[in-house]
N, CA, C and O atoms as a Tripos MOL2 file, in Angstrom:
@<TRIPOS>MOLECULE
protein
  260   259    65     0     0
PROTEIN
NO_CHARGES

@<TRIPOS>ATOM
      1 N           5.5870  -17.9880   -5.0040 N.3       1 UNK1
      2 CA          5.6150  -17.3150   -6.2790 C.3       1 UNK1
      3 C           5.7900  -15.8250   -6.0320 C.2       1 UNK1
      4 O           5.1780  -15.3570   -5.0720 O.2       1 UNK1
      5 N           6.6560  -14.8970   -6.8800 N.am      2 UNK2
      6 CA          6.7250  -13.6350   -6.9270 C.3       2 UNK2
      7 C           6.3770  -13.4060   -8.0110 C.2       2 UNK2
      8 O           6.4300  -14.1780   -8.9690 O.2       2 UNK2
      9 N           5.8570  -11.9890   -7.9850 N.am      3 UNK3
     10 CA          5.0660  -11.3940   -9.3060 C.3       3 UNK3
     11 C           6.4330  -10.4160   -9.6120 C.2       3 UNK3
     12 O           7.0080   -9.7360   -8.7630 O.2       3 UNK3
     13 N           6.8360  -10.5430  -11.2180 N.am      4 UNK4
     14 CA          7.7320   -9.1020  -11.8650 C.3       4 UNK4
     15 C           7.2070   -8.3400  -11.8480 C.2       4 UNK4
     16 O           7.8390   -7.2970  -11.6840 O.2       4 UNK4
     17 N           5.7600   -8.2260  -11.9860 N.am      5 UNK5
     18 CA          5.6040   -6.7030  -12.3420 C.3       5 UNK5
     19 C           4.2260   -6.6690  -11.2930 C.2       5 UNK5
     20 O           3.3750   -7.5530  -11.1940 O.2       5 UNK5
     21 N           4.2860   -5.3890  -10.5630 N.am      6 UNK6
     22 CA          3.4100   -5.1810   -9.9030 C.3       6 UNK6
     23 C           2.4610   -4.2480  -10.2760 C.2       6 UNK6
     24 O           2.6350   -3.3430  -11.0910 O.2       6 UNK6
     25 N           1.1330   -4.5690   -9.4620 N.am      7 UNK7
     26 CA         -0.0450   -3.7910  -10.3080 C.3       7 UNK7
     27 C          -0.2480   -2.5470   -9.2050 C.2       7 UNK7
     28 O          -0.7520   -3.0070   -8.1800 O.2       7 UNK7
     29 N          -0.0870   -1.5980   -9.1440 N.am      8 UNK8
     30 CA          0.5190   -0.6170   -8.8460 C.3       8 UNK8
     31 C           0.0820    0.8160   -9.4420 C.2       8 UNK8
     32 O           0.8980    1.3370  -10.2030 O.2       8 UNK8
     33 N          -1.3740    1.6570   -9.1250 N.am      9 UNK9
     34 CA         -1.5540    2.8600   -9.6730 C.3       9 UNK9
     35 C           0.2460    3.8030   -9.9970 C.2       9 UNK9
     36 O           1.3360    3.4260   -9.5650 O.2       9 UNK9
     37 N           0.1010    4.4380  -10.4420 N.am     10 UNK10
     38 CA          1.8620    5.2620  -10.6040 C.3      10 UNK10
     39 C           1.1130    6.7720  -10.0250 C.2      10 UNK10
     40 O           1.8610    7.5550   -9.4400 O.2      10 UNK10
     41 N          -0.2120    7.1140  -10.1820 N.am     11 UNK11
     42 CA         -0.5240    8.6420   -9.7450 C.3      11 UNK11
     43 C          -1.2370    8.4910   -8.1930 C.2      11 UNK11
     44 O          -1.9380    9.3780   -7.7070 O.2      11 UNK11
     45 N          -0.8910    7.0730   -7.4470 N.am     12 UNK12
     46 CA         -1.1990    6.6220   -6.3500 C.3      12 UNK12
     47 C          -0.0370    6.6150   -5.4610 C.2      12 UNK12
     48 O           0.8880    6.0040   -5.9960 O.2      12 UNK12
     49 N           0.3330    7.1810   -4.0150 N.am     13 UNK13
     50 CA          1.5020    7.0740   -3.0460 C.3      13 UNK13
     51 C           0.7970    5.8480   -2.4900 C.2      13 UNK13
     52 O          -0.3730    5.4690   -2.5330 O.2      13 UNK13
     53 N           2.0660    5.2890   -1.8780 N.am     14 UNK14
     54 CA          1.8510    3.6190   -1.8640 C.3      14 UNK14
     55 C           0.6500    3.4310   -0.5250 C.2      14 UNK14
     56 O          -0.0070    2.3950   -0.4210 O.2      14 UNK14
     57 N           0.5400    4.2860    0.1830 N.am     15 UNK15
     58 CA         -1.1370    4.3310    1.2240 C.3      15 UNK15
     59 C          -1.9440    4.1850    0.2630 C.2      15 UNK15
     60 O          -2.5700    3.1310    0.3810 O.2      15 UNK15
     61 N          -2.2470    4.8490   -0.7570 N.am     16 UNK16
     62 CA         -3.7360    4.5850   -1.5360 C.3      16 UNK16
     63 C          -3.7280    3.6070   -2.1300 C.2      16 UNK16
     64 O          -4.8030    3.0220   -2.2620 O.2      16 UNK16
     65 N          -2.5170    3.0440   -2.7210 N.am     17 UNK17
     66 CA         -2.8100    1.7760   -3.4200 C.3      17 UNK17
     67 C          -2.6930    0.6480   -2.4050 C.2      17 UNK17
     68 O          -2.3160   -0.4660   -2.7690 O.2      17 UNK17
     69 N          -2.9700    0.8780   -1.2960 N.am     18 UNK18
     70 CA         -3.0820    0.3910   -0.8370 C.3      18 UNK18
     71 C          -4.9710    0.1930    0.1850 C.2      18 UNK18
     72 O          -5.6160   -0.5530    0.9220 O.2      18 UNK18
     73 N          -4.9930    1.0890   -0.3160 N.am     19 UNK19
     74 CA         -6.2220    1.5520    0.7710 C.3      19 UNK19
     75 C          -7.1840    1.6840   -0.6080 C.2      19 UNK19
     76 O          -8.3020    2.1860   -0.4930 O.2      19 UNK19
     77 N          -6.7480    1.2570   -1.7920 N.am     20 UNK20
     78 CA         -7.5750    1.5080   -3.1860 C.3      20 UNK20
     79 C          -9.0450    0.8590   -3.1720 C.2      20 UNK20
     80 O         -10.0040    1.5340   -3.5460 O.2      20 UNK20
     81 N          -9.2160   -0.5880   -2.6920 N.am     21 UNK21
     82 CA        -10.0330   -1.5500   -2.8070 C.3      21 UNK21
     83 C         -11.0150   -1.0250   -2.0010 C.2      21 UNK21
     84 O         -12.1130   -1.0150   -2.5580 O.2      21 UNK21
     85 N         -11.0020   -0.5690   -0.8420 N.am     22 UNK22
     86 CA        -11.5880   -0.4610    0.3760 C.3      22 UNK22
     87 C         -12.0250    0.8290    0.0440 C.2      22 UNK22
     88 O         -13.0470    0.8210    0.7290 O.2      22 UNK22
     89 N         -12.0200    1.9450   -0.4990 N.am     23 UNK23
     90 CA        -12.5230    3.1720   -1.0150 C.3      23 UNK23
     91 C         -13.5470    2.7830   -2.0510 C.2      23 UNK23
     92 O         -14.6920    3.2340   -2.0250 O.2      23 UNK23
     93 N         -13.0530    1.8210   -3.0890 N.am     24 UNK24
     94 CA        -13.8220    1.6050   -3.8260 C.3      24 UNK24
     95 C         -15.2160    0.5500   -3.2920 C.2      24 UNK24
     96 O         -16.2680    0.4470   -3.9240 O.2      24 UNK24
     97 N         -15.0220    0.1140   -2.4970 N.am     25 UNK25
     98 CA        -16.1880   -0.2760   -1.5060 C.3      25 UNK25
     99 C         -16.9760    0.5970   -0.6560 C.2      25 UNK25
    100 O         -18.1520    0.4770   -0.3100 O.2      25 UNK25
    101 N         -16.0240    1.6040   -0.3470 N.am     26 UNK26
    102 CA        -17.0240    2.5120    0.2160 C.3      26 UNK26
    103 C         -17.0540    2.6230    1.9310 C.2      26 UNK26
    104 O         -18.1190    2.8240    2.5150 O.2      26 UNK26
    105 N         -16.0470    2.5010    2.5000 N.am     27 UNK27
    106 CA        -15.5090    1.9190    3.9100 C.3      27 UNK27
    107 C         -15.6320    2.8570    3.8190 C.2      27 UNK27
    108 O         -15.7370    3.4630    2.7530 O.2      27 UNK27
    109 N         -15.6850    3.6190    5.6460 N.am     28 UNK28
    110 CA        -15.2290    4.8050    6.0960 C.3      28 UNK28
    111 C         -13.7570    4.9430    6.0560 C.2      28 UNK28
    112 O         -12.9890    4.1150    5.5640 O.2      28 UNK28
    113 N         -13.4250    6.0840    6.6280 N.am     29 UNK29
    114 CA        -12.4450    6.8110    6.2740 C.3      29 UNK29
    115 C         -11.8130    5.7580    7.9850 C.2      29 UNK29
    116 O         -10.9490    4.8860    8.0750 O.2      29 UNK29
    117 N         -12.6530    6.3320    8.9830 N.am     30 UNK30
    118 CA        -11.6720    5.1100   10.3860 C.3      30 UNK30
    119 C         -11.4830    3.8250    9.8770 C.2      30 UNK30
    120 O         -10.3810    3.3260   10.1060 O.2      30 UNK30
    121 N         -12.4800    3.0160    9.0940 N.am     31 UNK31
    122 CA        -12.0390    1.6830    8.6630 C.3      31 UNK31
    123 C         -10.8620    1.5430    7.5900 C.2      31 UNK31
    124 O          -9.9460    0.7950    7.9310 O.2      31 UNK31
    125 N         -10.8050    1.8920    6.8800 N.am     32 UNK32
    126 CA         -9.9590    2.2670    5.8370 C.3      32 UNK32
    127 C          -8.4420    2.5150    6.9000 C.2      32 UNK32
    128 O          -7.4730    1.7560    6.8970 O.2      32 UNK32
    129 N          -8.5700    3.6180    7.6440 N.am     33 UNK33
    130 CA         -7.3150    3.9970    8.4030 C.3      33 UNK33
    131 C          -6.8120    2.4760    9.5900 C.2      33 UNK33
    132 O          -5.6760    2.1620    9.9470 O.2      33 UNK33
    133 N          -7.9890    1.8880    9.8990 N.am     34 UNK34
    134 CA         -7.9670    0.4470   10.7300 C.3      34 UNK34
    135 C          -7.6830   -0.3840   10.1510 C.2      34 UNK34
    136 O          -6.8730   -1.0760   10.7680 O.2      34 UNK34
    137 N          -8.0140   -0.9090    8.8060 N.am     35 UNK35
    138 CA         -7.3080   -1.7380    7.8420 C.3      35 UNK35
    139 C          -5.5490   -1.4050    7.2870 C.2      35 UNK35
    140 O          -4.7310   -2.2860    7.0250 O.2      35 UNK35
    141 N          -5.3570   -0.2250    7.2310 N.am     36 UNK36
    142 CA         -3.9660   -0.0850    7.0910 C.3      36 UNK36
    143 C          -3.5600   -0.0620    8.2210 C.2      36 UNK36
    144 O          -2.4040    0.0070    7.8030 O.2      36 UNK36
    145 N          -3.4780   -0.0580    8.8860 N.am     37 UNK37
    146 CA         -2.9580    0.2340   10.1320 C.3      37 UNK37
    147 C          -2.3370   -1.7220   10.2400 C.2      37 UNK37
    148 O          -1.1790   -2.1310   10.1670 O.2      37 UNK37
    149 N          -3.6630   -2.5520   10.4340 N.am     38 UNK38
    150 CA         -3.5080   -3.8210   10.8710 C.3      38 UNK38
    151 C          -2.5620   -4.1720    9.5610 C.2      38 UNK38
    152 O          -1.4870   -4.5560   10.0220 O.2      38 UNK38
    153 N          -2.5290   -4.1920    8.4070 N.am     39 UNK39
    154 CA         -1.9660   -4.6110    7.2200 C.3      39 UNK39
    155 C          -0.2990   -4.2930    7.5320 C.2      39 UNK39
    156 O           0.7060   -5.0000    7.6120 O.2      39 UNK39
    157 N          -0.6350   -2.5850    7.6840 N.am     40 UNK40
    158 CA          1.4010   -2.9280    7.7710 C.3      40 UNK40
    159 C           1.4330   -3.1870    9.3220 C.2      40 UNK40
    160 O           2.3670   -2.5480    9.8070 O.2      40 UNK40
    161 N           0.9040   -3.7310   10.0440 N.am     41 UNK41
    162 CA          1.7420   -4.4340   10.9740 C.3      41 UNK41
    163 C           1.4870   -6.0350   10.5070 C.2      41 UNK41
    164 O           2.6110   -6.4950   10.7050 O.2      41 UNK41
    165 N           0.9870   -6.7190   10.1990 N.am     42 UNK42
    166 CA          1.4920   -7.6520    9.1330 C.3      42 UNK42
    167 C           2.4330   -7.9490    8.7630 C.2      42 UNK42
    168 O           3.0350   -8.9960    9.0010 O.2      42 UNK42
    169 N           2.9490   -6.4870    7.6600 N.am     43 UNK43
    170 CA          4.1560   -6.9660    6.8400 C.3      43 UNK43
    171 C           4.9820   -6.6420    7.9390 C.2      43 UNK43
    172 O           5.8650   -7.4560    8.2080 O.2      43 UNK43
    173 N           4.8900   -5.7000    8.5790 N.am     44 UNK44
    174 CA          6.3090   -5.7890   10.1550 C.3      44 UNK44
    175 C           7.7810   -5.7800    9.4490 C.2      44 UNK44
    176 O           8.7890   -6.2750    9.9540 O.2      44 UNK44
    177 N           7.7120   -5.1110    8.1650 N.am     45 UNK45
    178 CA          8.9190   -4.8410    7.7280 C.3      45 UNK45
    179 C           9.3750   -3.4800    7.7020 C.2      45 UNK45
    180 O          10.0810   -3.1180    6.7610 O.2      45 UNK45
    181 N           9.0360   -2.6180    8.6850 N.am     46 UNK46
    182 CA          9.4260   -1.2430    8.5390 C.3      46 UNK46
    183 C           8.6910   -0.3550    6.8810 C.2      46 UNK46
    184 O           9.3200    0.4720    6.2200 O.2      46 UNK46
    185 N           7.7120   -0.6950    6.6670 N.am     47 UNK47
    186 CA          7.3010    0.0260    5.6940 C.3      47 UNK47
    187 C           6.7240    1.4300    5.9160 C.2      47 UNK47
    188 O           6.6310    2.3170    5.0680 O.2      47 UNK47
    189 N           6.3060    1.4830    7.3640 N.am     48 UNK48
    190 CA          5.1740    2.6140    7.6970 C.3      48 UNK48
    191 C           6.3670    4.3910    7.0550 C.2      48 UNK48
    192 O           6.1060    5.5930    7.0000 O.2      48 UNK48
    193 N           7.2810    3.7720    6.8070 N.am     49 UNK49
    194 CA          8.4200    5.0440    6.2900 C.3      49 UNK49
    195 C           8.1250    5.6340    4.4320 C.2      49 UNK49
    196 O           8.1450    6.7920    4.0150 O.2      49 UNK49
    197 N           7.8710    4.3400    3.6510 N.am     50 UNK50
    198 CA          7.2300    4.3470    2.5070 C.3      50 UNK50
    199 C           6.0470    4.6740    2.2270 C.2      50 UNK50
    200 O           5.7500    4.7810    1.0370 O.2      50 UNK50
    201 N           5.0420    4.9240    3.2640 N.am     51 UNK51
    202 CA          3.8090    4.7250    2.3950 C.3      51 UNK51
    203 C           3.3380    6.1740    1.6320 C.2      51 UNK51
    204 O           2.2550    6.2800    1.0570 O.2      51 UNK51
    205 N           4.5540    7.5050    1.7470 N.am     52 UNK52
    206 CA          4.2500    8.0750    1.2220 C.3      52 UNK52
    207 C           4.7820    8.6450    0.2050 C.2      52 UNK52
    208 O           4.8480    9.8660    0.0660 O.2      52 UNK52
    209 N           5.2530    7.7120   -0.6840 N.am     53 UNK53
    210 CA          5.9300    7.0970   -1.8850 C.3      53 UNK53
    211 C           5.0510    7.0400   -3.0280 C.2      53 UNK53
    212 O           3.8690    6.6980   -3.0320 O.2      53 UNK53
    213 N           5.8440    7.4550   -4.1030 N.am     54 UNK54
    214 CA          4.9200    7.1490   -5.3870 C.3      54 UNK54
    215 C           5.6490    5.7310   -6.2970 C.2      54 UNK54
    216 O           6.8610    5.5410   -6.4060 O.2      54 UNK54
    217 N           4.9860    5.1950   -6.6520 N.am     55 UNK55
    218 CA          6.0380    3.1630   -6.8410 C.3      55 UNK55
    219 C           7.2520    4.1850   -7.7570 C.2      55 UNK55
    220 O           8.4500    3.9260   -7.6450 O.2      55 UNK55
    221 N           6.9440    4.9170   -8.3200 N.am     56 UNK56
    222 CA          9.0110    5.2840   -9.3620 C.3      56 UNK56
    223 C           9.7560    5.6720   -8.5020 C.2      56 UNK56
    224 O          10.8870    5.9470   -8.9020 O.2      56 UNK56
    225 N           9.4520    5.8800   -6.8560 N.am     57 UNK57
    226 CA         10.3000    6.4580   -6.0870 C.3      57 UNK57
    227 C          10.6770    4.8910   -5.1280 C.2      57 UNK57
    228 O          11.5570    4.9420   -4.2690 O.2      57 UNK57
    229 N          10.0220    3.7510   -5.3580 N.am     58 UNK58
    230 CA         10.3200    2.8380   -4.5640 C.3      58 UNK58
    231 C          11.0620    1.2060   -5.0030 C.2      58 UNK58
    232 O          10.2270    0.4560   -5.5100 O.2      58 UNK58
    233 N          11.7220    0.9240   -4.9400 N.am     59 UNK59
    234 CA         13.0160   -0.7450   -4.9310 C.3      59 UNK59
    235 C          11.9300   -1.1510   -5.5540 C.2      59 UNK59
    236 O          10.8640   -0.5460   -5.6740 O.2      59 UNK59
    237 N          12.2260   -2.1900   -5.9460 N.am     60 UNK60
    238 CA         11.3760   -3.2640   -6.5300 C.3      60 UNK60
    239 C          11.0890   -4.3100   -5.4090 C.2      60 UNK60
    240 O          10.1430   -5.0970   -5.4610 O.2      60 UNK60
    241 N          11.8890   -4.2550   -4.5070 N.am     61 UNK61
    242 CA         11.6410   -5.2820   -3.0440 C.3      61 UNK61
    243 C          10.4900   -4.5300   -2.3570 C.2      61 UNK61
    244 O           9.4600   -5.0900   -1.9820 O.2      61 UNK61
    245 N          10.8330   -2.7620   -2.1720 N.am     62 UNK62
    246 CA          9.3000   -2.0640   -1.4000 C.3      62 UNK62
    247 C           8.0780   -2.4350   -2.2070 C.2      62 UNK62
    248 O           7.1040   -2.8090   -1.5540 O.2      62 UNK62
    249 N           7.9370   -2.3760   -3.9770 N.am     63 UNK63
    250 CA          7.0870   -2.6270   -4.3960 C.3      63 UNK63
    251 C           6.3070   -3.8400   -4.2110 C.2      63 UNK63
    252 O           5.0850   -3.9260   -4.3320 O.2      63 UNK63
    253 N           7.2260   -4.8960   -3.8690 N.am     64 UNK64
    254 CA          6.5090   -6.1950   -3.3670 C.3      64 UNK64
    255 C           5.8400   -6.2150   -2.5140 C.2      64 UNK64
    256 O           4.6860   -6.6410   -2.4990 O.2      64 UNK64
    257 N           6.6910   -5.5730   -1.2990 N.am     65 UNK65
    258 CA          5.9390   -5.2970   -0.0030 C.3      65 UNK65
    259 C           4.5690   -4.8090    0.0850 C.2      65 UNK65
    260 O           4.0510   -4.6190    1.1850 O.2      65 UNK65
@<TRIPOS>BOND
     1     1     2 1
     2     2     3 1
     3     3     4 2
     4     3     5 am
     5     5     6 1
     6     6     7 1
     7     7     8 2
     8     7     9 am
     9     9    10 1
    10    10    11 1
    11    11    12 2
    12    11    13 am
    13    13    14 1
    14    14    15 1
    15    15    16 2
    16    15    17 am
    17    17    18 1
    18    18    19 1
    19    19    20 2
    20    19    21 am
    21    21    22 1
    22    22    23 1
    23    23    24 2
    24    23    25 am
    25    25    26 1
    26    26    27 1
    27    27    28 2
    28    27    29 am
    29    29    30 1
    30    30    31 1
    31    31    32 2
    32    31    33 am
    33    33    34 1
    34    34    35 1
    35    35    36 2
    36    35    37 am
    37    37    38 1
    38    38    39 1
    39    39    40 2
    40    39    41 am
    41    41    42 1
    42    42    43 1
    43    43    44 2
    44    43    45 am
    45    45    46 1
    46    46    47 1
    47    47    48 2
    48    47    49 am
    49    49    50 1
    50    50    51 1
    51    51    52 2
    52    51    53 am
    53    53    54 1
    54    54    55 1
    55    55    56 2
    56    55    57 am
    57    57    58 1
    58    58    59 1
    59    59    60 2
    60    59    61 am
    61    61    62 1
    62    62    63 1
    63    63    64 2
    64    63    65 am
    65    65    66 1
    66    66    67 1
    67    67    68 2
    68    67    69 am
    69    69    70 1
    70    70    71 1
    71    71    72 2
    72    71    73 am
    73    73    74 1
    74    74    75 1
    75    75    76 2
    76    75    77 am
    77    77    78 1
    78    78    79 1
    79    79    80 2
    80    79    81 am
    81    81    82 1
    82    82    83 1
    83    83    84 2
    84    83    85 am
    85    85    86 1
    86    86    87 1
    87    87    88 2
    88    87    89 am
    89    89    90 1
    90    90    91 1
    91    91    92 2
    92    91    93 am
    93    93    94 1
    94    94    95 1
    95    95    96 2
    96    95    97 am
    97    97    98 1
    98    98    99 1
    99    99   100 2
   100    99   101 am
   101   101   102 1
   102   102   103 1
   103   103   104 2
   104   103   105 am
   105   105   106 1
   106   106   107 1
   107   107   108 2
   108   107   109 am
   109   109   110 1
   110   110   111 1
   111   111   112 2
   112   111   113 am
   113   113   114 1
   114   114   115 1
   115   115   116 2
   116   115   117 am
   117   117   118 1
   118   118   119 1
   119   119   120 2
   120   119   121 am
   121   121   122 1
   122   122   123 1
   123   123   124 2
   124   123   125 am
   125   125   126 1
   126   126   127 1
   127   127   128 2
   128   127   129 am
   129   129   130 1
   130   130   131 1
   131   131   132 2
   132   131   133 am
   133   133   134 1
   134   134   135 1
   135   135   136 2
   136   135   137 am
   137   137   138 1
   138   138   139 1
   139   139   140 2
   140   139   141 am
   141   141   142 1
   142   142   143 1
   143   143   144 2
   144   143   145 am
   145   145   146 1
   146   146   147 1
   147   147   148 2
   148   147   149 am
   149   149   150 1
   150   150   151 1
   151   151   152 2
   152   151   153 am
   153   153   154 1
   154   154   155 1
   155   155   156 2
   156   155   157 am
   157   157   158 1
   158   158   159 1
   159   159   160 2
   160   159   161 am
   161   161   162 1
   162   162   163 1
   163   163   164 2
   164   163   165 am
   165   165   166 1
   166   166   167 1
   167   167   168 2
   168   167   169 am
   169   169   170 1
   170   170   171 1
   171   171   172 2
   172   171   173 am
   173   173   174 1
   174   174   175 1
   175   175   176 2
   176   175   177 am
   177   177   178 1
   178   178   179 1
   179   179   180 2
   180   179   181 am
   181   181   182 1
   182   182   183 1
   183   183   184 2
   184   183   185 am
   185   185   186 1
   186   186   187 1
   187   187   188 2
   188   187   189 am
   189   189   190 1
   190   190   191 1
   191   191   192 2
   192   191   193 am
   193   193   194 1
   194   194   195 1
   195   195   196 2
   196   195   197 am
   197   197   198 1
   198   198   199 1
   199   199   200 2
   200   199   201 am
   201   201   202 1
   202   202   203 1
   203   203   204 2
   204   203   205 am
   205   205   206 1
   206   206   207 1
   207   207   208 2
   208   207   209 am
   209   209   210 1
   210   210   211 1
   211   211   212 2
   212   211   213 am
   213   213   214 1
   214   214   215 1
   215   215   216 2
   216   215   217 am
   217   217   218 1
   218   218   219 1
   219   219   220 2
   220   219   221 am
   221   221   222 1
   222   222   223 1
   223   223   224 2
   224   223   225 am
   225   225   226 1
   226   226   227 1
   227   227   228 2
   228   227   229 am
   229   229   230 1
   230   230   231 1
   231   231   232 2
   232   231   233 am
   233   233   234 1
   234   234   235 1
   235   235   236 2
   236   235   237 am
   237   237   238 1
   238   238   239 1
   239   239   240 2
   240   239   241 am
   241   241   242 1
   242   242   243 1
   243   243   244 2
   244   243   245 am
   245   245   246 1
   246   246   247 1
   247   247   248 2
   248   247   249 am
   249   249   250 1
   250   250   251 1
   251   251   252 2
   252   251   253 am
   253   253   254 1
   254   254   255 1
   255   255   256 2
   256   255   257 am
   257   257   258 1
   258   258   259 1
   259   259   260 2
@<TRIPOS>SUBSTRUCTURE
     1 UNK1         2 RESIDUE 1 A UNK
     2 UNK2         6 RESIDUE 1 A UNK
     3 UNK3        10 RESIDUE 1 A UNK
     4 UNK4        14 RESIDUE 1 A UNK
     5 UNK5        18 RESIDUE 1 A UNK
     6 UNK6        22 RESIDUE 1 A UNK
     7 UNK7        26 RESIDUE 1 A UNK
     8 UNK8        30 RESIDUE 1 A UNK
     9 UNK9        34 RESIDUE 1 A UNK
    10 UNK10       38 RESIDUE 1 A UNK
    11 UNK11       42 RESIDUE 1 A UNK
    12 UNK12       46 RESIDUE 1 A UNK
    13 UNK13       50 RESIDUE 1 A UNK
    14 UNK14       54 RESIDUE 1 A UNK
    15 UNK15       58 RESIDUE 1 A UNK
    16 UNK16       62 RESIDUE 1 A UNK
    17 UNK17       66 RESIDUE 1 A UNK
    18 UNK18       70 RESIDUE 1 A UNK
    19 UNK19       74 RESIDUE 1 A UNK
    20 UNK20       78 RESIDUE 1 A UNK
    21 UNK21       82 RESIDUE 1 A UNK
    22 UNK22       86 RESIDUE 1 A UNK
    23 UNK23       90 RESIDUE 1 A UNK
    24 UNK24       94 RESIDUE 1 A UNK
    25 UNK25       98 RESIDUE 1 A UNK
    26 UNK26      102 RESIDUE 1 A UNK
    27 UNK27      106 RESIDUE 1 A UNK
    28 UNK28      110 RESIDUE 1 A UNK
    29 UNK29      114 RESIDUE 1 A UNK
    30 UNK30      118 RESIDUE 1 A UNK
    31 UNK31      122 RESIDUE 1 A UNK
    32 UNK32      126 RESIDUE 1 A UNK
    33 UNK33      130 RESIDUE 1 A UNK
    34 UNK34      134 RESIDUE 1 A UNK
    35 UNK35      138 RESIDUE 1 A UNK
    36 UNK36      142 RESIDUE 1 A UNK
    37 UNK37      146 RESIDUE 1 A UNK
    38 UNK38      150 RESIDUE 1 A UNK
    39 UNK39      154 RESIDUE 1 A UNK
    40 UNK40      158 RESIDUE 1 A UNK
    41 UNK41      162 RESIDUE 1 A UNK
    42 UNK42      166 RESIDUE 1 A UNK
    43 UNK43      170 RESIDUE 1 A UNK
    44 UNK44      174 RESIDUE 1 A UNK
    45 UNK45      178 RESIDUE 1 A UNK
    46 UNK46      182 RESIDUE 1 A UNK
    47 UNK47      186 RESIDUE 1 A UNK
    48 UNK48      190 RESIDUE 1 A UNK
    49 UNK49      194 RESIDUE 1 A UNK
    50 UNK50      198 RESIDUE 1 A UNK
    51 UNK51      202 RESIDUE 1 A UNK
    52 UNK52      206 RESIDUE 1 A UNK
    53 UNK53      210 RESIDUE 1 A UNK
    54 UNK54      214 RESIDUE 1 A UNK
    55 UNK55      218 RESIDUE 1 A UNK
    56 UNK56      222 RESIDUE 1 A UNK
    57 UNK57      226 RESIDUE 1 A UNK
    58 UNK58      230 RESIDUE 1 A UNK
    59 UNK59      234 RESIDUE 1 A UNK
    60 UNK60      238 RESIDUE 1 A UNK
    61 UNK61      242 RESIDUE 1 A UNK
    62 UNK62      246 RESIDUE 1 A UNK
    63 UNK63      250 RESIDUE 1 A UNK
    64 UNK64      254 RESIDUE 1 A UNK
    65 UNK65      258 RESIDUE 1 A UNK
């Protein structure tokens, strides 16, 4: 299944919305940086170029990502 519309802060570059959940838990700042880190090597699609993107600046394929 793919989602059309992604849930996606817009005043968030795509690191924080990504790193959103884990702040709001209250992780440190190394865990937080250790969780992204392991995540985009995961997706292993060359994203680490995007993450400092705001979603109106990114494809609708990066937004999936």
């Amino acid at each position: 299944m793919v989602f059309q519309d992604y849930a996606l802060y817009p005043n968030l570059i795509a690191k924080e919305n990504i790193t959103f959940p884990l702040r709001l838990k209250k992780y440190s700042e190394e865990k937080v940086s250790q969780k992204l880190k392991s995540t985009i090597e995961i997706i292993d699609v060359g994203v680490e170029k995007y993450l400092d993107f705001f979603p109106k600046e990114l494809s609708a394929g990066h937004k999936q990502r």
